[in-house]
N, C-alpha and C positions, 0 to 999 in steps of 0.2 A: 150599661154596655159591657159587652165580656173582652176581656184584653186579648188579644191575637200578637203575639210576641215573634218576632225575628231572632236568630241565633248567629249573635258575631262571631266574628272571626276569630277571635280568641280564645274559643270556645271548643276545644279539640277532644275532646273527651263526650261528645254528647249523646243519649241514648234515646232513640225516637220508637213510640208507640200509640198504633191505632185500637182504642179502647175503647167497647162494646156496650152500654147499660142498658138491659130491657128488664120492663115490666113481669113481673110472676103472670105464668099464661096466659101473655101478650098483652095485659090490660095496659089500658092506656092512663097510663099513672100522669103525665104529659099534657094531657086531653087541654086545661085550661090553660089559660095565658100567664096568669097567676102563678098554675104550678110550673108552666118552664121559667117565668121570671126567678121565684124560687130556685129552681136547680143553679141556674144559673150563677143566683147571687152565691149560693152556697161552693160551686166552681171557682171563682173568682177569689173569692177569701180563702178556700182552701190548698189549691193550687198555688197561690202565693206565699199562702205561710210554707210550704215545704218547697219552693222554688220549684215549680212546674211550669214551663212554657206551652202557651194552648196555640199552636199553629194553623191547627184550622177546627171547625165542631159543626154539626147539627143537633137538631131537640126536634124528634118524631112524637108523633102522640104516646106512642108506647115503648119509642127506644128512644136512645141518643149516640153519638160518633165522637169521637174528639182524637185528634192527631194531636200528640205531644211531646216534647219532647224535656230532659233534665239529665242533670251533669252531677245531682245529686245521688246518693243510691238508689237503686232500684227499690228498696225496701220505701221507701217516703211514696212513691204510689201508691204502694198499696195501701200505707196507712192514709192519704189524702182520700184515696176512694172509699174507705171505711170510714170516716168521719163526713165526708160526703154521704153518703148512701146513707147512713143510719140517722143522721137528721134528717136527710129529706123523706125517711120512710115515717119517720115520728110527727111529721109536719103531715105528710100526706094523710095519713090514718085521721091524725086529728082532725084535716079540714074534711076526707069522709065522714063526720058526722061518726067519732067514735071506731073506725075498721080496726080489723086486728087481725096482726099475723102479717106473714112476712109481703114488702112491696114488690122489691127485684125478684128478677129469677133466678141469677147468681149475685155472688157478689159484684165481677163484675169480668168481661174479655178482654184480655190483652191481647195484642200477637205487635211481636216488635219487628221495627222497620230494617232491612234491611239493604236497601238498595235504594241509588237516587229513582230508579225507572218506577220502583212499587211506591216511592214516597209520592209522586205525583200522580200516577194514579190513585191513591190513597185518598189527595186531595179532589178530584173529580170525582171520584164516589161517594163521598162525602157530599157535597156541593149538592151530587144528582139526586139522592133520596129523594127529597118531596116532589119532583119531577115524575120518578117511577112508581111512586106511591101515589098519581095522581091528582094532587092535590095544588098543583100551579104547572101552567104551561113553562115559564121563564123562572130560571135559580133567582132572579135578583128582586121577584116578588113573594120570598118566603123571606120573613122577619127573624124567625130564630138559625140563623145559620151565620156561618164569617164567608158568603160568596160577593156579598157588594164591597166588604173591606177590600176582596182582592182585585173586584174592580174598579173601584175610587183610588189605588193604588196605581191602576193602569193609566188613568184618566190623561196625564201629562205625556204619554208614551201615544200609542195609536190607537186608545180605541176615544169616542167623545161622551158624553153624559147621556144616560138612557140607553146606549148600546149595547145588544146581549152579545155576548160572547160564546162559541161554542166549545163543544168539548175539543174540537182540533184545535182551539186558540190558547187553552188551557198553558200548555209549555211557556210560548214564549210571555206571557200575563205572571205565572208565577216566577218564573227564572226576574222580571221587572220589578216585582214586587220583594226579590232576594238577589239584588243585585251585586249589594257590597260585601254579602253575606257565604258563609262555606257551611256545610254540611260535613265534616269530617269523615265522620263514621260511614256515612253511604255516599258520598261525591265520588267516591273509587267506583272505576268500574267493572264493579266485582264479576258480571256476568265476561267480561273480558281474561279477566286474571284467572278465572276458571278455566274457561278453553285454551286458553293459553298453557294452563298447567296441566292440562289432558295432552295437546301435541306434544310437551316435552316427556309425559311421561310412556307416552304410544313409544318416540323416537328411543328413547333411554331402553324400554323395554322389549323397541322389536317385535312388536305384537298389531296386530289388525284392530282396526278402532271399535270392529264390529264383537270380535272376539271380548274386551273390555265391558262390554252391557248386556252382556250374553252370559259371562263366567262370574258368577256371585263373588269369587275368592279374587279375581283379577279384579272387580268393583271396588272390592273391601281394601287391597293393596292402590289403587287408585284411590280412593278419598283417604286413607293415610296420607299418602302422599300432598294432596291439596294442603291437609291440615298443617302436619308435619313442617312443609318444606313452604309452600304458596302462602301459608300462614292464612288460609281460607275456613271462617271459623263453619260448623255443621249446616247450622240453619240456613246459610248462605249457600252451600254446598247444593245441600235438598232444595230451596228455591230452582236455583241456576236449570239442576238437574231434571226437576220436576216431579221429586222423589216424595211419596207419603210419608208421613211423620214417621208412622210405625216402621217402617226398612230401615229409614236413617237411625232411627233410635236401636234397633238392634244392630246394625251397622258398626256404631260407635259403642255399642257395649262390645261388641266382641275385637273392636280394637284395645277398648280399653284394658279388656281379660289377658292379649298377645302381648302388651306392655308389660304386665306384672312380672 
């Protein structure tokens, strides 16, 4: 069984990410029971030794999902996913009867959490894969995923045994299942602090809100300001705003450049 770890409260420093493994041109490295048992065990013992909490996963025939979260550095992912990946590419090859050459397609996707709203949905997309991929009508009859942990967790609250739950029950199931528990880093609510740091800086500045998303140089003096002052780090920023990577990244090089 793979551990699905909760994060106490004492735990104020913690950095949460939903991390992507697929197969080299989609195969399905996954396909047997065996080889997800495998990843899995290899999750499990890896994850542990560098202190990685697995808060939710799936194991597709040819990808896998895992929501995680550590208070350790970031750099201990990467190497848990490198000692992960590279046994089970070693394992996989050998029980193909000999394959050779690379199994993943990457090493592997990150993109970190930053918002309590993206962490739950995070969590129901996760959950829904094998759903959307066809392959079971109900989350609670796919064997490799953490969707029954979250509803055997509900079971004393409202829902009863054998009950499916829908994606609209989602919230209050996992808010039940993290009852005693905080989220530090994303329980704020950043999409809040944002708009909030947009009306004082319209009012500060005396400028029309429309004018602001219109003028590239009045944009650029608007997310300084978030940063600066709101203490709203980028990626939070671009989320909110709904901004592509690439703006935001020139964005903050050219603040960077007006700092010097």
């Amino acid at each position: 069984m793979i551990k699905i770890s909760r994060v106490a409260r004492k735990i104020n420093k913690a950095s949460f990410f939903h991390v992507i493994v697929q197969g080299i041109n989609k195969e399905n490295i996954f396909l047997k029971e065996r080889n997800k048992n495998q990843y899995l065990k290899l999750v499990n013992k890896y994850y542990e030794k560098y202190n990685i909490k697995i808060i939710a996963y799936c194991i597709m025939d040819n990808h896998a999902h895992f929501l995680l979260s550590t208070t350790e550095q970031i750099q201990n992912l990467s190497k848990a996913m490198h000692d992960i990946n590279c046994l089970y590419a070693r394992y996989y090859n050998y029980m193909q009867n000999g394959r050779k050459g690379y199994v993943f397609r990457d090493r592997y996707v990150s993109e970190p959490i930053t918002s309590k709203r993206y962490f739950l949905n995070c969590i129901k997309y996760i959950h829904m894969n094998p759903i959307k991929a066809g392959i079971i009508k109900k989350c609670e009859e796919y064997k490799y995923s953490s969707y029954n942990y979250y509803k055997q967790k509900s079971f004393n609250n409202e829902l009863k045994e054998n009950e499916y739950f829908s994606k609209n029950d989602y919230n209050d199931i996992i808010n039940n299942v993290y009852t005693d528990y905080v989220f530090y880093d994303i329980d704020e609510n950043i999409d809040y602090k944002v708009r909030q740091g947009i009306s004082e800086f319209v009012k500060k500045e005396q400028i029309d809100l429309f004018k602001v998303f219109s003028n590239r140089e009045i944009l650029i003096k608007l997310i300084k300001f978030l940063k600066d002052v709101k203490k709203v780090k980028y990626i939070q920023i671009r989320k909110v705003l709904d901004m592509t990577r690439g703006t935001m990244e020139s964005i903050a090089k050219r603040i960077r450049e007006d700092n010097k």
